[in-house]
DRENPA-516184 format. One record per residue: residue in one letter; x negated, y negated, z of N, C-alpha, C, O in turn. Coordinates in steps of 0.001 Angstrom, whole numbers, plus 500000, padded with zeros to 6 digits. Atoms other than C-alpha are relative to their C-alpha. Layout:
% DRENPA-516184
AXYZXYZXYZXYZ
...
This chain:
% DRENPA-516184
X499158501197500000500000500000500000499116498742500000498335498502500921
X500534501299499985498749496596498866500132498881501637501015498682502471
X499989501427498697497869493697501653501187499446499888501915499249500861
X499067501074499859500323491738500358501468500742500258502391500195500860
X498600499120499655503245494631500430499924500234501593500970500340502233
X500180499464498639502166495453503793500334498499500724501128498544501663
X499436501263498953502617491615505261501920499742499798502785499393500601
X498663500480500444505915491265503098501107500950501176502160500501501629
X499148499190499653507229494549504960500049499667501845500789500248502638
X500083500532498858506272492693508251501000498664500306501344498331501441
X498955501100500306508671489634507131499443499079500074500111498105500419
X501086500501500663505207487934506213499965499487499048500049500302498129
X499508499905501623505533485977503130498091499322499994497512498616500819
X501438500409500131501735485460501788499651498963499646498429498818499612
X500040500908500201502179482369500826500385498887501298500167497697501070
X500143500821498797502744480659504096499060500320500550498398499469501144
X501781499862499358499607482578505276498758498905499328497894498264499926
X501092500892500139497615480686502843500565498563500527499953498104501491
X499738501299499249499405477269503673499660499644501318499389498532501770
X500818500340498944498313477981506758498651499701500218498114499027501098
X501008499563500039495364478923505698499165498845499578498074498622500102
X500625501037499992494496475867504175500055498929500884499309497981500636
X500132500931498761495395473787507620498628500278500674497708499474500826
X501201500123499510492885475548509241498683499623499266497835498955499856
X500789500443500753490564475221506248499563498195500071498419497825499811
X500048501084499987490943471576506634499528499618501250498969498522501307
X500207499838498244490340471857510408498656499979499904498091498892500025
X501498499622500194486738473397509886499453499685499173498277499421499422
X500863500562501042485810472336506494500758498810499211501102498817498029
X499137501204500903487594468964505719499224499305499163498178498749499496
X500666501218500901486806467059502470499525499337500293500023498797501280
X500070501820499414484842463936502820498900499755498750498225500524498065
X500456500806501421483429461609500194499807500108498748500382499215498125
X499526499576501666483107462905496606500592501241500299501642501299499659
X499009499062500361484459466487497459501300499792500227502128500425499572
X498751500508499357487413464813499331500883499060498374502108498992498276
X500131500740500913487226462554495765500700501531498982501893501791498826
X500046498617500894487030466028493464501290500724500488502028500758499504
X498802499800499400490162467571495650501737499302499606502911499634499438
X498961500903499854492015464811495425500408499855498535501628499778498395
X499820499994501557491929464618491343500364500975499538500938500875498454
X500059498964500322492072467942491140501569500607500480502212501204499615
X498607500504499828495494467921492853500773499587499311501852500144499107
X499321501252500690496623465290491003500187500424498507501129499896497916
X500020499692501344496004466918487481500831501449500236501637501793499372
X499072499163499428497650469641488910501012500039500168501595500870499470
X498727500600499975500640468419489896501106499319498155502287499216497824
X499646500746501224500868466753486259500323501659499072501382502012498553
X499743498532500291500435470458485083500731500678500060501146501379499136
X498533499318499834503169471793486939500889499722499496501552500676499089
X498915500541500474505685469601485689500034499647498740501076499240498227
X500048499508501532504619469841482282500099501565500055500159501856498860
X499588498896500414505170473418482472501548500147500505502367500708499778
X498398500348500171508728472633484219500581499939499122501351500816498731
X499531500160501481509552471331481309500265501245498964501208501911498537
X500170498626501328508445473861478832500892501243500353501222501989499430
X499183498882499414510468476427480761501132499900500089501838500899499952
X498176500567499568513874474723481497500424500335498621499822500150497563
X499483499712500677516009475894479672501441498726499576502383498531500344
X499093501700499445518198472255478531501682500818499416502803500361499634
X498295499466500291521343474516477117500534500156501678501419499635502356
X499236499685498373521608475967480638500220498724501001501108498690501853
X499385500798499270521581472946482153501105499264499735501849498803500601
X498596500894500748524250471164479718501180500679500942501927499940501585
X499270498665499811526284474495480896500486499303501737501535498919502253
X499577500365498926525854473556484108500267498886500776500582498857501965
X499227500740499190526669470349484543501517499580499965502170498705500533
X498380500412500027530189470867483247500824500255500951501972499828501076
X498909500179498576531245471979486626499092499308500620498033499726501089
X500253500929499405530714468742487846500468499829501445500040498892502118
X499594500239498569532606469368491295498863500606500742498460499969501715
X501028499754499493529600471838492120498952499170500354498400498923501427
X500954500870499766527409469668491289499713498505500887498755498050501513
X499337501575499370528790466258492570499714500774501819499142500082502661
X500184499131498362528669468943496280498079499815499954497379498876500333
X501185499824500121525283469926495644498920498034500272497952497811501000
X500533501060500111524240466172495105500146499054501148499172498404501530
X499193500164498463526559464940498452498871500216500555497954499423500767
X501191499678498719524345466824500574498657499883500119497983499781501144
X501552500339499628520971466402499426499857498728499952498809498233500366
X501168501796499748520862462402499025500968499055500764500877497829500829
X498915500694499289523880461576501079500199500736501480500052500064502501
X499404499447498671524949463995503942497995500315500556497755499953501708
X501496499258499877521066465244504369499034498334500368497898498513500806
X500613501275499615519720461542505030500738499353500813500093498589501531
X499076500593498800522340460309507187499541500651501471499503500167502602
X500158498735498848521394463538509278498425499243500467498206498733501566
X501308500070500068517632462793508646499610498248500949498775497971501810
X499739501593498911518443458714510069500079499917501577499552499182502412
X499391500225498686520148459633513023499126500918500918499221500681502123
X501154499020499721517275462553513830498614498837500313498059498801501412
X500843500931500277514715459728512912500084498746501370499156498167501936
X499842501526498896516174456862515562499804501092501032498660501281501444
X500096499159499303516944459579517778498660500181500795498771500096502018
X501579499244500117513217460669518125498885498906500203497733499188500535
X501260500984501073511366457130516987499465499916502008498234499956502024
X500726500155498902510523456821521199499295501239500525498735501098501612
X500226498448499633509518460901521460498942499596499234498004499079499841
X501211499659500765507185460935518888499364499012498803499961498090498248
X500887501371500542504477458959516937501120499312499060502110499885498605
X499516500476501507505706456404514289499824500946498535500760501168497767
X500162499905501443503908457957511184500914501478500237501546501528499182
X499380498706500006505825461880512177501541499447499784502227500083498984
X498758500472499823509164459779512759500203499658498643501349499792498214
X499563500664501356508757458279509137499941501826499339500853502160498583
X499771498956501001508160461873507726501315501016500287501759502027499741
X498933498675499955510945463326509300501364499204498838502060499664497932
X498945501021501324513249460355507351499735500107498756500603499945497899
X500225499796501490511226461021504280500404501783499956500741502217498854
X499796498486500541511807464955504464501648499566499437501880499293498259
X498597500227500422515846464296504509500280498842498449501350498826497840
X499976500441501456515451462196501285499715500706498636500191500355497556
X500693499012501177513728464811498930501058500349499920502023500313500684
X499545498979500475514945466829496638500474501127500296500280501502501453
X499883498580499614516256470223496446498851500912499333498240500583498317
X501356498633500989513609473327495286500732500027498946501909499896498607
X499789498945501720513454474632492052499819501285500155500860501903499932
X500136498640500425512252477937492072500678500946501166501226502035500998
X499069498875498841513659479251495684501109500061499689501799501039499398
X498162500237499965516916477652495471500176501196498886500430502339499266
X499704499031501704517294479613491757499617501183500746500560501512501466
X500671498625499236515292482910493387501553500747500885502420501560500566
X498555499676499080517896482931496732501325499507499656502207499231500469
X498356499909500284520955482419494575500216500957499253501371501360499120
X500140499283500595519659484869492362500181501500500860501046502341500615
X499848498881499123519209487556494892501217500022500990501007500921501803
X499046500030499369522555486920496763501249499837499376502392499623499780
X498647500026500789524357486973493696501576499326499470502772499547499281
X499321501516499863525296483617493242500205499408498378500430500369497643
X499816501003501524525676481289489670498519499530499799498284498377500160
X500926500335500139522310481163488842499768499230498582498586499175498244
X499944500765501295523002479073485315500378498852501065499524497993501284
X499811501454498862524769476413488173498553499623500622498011498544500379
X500611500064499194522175476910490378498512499332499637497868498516500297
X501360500749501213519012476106487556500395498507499674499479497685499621
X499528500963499952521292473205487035499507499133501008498646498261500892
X499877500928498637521570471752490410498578499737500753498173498737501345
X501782500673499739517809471973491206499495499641498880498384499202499174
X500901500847501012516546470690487980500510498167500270499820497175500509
X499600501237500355518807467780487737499617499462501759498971498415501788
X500466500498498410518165467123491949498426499492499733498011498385500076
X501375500852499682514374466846491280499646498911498668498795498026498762
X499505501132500755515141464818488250499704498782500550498729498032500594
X499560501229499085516693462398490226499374499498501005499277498287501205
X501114500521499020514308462573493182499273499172499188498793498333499951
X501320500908500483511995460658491036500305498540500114499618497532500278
X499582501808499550513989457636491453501023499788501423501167498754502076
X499477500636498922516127458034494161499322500456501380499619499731502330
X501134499723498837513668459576496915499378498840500113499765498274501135
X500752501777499681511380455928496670500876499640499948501009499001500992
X498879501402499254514921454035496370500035499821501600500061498958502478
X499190499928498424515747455432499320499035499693501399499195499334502566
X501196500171498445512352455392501232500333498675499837501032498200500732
X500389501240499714511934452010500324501287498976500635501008497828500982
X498797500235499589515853451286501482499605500287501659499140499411502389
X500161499991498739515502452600504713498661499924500776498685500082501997
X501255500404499245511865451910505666499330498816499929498207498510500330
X500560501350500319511575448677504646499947499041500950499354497980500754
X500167500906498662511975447102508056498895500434500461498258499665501181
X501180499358499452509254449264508840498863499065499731497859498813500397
X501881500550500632506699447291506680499939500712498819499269500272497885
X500879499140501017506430450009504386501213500237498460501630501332498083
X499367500513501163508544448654501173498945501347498858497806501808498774
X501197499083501578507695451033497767500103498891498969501180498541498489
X500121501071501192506535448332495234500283500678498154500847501772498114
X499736500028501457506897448672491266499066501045499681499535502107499274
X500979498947499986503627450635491088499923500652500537498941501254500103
X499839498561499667504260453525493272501261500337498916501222501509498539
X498436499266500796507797454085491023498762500433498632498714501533498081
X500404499462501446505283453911487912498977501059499927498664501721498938
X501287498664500209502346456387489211501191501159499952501036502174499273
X499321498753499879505525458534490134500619500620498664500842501799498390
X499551499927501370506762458277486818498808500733498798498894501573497902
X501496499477500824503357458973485169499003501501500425498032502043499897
X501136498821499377502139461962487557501388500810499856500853501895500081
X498699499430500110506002463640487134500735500213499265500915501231498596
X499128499882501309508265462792485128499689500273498583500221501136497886
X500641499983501179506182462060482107499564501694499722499926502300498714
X500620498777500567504438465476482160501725500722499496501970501226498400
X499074499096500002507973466961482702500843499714498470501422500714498047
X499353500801501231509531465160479456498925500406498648499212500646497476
X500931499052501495506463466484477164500097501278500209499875501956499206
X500056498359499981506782470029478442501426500015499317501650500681498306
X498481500126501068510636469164477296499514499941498255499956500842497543
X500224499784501019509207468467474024499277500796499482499330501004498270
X501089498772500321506669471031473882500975501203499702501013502272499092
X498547498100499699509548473650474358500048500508499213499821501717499257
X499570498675501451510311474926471095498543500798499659498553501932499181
X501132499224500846506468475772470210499121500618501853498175501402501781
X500265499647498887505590476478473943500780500741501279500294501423502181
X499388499136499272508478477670475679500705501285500665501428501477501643
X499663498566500218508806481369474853498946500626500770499098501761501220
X501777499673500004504955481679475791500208499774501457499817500743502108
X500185500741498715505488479707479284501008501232500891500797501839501941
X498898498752498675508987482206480327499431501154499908499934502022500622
X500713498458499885506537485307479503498957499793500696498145500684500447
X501295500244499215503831484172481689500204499354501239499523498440501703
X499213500868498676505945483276484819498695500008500747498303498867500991
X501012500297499074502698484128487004499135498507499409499286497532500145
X500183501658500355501132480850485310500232499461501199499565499245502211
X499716501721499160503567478300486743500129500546501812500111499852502828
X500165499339498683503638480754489736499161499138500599499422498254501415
X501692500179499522499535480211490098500116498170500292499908497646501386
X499870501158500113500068476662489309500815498869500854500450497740501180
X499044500446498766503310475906491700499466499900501384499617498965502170
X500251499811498825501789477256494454498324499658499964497985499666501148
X500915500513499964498390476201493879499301498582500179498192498365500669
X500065501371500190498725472313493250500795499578501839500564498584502528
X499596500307498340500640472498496988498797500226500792498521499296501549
X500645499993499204497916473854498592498585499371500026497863499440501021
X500854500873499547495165471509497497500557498573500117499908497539500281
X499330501939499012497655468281498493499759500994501635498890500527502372
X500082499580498610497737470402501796498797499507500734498563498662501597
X501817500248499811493918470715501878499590498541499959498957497944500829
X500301501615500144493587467243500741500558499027501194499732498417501873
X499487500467499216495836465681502934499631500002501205499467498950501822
X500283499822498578494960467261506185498694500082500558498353500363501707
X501237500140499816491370466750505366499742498736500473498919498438501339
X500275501510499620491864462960505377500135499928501237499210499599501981
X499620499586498487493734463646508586499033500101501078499056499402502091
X500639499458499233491114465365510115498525498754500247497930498304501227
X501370501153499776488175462797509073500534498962500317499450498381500265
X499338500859499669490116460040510033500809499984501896501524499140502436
X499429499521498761491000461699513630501174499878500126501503499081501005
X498549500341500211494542461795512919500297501179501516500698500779502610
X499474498917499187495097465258514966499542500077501389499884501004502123
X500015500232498970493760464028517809501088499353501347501134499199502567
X498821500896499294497084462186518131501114501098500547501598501052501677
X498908498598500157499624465731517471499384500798501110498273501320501202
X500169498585499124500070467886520442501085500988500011502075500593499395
X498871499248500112502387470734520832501137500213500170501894501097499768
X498462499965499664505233469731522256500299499352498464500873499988497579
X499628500020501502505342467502519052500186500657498825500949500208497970
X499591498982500781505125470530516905501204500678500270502114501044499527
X498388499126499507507761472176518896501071499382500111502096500029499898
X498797500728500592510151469401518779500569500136498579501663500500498150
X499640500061501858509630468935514767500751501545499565501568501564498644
X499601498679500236510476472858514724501008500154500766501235501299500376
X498920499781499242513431473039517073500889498403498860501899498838498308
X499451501330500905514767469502514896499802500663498624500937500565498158
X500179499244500912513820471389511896501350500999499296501985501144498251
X499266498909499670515803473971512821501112499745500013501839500726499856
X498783500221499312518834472147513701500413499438498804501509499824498400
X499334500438501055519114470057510552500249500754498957500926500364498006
X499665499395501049518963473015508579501297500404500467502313500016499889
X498910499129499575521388475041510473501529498877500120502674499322500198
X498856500992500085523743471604510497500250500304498429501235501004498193
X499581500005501363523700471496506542500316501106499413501019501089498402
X499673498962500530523834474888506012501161500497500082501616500974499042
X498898500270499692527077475170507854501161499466499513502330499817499354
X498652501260500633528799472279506520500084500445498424501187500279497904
X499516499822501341528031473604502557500791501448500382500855502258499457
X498988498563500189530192476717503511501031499773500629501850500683500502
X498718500544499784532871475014505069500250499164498811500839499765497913
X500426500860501096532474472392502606500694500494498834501542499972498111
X499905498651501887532688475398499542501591500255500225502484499825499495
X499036499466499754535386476889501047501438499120499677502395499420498963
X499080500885500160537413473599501611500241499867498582501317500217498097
X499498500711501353537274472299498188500485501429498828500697501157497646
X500163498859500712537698476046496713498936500014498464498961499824497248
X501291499011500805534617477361495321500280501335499676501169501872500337
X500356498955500655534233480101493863498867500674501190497946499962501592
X501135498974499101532105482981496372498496499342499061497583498629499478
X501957500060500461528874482842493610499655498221500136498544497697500209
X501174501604500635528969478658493116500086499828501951499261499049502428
X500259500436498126529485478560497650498586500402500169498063499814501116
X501061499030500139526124480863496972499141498467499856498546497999500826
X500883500624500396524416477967494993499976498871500998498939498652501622
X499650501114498828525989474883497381499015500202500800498016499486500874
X500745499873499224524611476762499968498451500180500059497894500231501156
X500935499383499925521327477670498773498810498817499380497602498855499616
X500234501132500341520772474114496795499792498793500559498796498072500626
X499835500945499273522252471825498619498903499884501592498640498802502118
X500908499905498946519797473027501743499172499449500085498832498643500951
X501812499812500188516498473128500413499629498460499787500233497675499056
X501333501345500531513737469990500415498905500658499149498248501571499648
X501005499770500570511450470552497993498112499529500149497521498507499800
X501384500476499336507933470239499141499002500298498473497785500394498635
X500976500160501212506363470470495394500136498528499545499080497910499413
X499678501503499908507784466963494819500040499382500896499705498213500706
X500427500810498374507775465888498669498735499810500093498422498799500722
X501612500537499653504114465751498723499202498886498724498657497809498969
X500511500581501507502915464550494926500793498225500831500255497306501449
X499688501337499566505161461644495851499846499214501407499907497987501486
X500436500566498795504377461106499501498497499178499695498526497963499890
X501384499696500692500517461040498155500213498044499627499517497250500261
X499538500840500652501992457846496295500575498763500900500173497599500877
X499072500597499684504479456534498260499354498591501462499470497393501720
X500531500426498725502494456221501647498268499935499607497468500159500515
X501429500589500521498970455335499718499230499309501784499836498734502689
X500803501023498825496493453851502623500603500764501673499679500909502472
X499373499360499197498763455594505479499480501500500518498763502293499907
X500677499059499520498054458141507563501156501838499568501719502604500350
X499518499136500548499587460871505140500104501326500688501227501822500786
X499848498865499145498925463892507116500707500056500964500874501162501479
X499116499925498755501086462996509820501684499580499726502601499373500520
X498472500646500317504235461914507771500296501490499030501385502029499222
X499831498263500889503962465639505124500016500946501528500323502136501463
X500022498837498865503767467407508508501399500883500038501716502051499815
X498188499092499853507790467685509200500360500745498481501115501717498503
X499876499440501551507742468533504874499502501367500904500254502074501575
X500350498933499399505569471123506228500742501137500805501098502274500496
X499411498864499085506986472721508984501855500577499801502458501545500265
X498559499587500019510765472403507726499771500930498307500753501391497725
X500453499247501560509024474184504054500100501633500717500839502527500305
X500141498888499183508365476991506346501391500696500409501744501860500217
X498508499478498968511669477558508170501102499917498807501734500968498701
X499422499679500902513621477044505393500100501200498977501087501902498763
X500552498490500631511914479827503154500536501168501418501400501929500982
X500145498667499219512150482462506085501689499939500224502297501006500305
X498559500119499695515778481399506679500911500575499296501759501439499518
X499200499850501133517081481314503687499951501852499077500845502611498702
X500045498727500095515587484499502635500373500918500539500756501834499812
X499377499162499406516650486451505216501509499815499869502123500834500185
X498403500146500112520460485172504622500513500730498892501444501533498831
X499723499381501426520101485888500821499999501560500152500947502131499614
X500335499048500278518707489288501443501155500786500526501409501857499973
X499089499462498810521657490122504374501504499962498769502383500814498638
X498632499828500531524362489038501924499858500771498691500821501373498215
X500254498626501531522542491162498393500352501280501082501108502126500606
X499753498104499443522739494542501245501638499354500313502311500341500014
X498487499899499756526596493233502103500545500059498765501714500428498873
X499235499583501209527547493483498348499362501660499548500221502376499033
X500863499069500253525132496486497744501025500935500699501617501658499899
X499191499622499130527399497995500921501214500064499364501636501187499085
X498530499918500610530848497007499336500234500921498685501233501611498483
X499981499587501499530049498219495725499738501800500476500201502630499694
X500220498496499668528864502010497745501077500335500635501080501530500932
X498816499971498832532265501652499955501410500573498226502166501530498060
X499442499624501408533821501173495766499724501107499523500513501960499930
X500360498676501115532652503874493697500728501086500612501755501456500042
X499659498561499877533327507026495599501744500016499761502389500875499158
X498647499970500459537058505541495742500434500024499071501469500663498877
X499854500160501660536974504663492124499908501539499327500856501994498687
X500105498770500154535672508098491489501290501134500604502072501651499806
X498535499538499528538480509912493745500920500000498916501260501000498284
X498521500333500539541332508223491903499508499928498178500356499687497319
């Protein structure tokens, strides 16, 4: 049995080992002056990478498809830049005398992001949900993050001091969107090539996160940031973490139910509408909070990236064995009669 089958069967996902893996990495061997330089570019072209292969992969029929059920979507959209920041405000004041300023601003910037792309789609996929909706509702969400994530920081943090000027919207535009809009045009002579080589944007997804990680928590570290973070502050952000998921997660299944959904699109609500996306939460933090002590505002991204994945997966996986269950409860009767 492979390493990595053997952690998965532990409820281990190997990809939060390395995320960890690069905290401590940053701990013991943090960047500083041209490799911190080399990291940091190297990131950055990265990031531009990913979202030029976004592109090339999206499929734009399926999304047409899916935004004609516009009530899903219009839900889906509710909760991540409306019900999910209200939460993230009142968490944020709540807190601003508990714990530092720069953690208090990242917990207000987590509730602004986006939804995922590839989980959300994954755990609607495996729980047997509308996964043509569901490709929908996270493409067009991180879309939109590109302009309304900085509206919104710069809306509600602007008493702070920390206004987003004209030139963070245009690096975000130029390190994001742009790539994502040529991989759109690349599509016809690149996009057959890109959905047969999913490990690629795999390598690439999860790779461009973990040197912003590295990067980030290197500055952190040379900068004595973590001298400030002690553990109760971790264990707050993770018990608060915890609570805003389990609030939103809640409300899209009452929510579904109320407005009558459909079982597979309550699937996507729930599995969409949740998620922050921490592939676009960081690229744009990077941006947003320039000069700032970045490592301490991606932290709550961090730790609610974590709890979300383990959450969500285990829900998806509980409700694929409760249809798996119903459909073995079917047959033998079907067979009988």
């Amino acid at each position: 049995m492979a390493f990595s089958t053997r952690l998965k069967s532990l409820g281990i996902d190997i990809y939060m080992v390395l995320l960890i893996g690069m905290v401590v990495l940053a701990s013991l061997l943090p960047a500083r002056g041209f490799g911190a330089e080399v990291v940091s570019k190297a990131s950055y072209f990265a990031v531009m990478l990913l979202f030029f292969l976004y592109g090339a992969k999206l499929n734009t029929s399926a999304i047409v498809a899916g935004i004609s059920n516009w009530r899903l979507q219009l839900l889906v959209f509710a909760f991540t830049f409306i019900a999910f920041p209200l939460l993230g405000l009142l968490a944020s004041t709540a807190l601003g005398s508990v714990l530092q300023p720069e953690i208090v601003m990242g917990l207000l910037y987590l509730s602004l992001l986006p939804s995922t792309v590839q989980s959300s789609i994954a755990f609607t996929s495996i729980a047997g949900g509308n996964v043509p909706a569901a490709v929908c509702a996270a493409s067009v969400s991180n879309l939109l993050g590109v302009f309304i994530t900085p509206a919104l920081t710069a809306l509600l943090l602007h008493t702070g001091g920390h206004g987003v000027d004209a030139s963070a919207m245009l690096s975000i535009g130029v390190q994001i969107l742009l790539p994502f809009f040529l991989g759109q045009m690349a599509r016809p002579l690149i996009g057959p090539w890109v959905q047969k080589h999913k490990l690629l944007t795999s390598i690439v997804d999860r790779g461009s996160i973990l040197l912003i990680v590295y990067s980030a928590f290197s500055a952190g570290m040379v900068a004595g940031i973590w001298s400030q973070v002690d553990w109760v502050a971790i264990l707050i952000l993770m018990l608060i973490s915890s609570l805003l998921l389990a609030v939103v997660m809640i409300g899209t299944v009452y929510v579904g139910k109320a407005c009558g959904l459909s079982q597979e699109d309550r699937l996507v609500l729930l599995f969409c509408g949740s998620k922050k996306s921490l592939a676009s939460g960081l690229p744009m933090a990077n941006i947003l909070f320039a000069g700032q002590a970045v490592s301490l505002i991606i932290l709550p991204v961090m730790i609610f990236h974590q709890i979300q994945l383990l959450v969500c997966a285990v829900i998806a996986q509980r409700i694929a064995n409760g249809r798996k269950a119903m459909v073995a409860r079917v047959e033998p009767k079907a067979s009988a009669a």
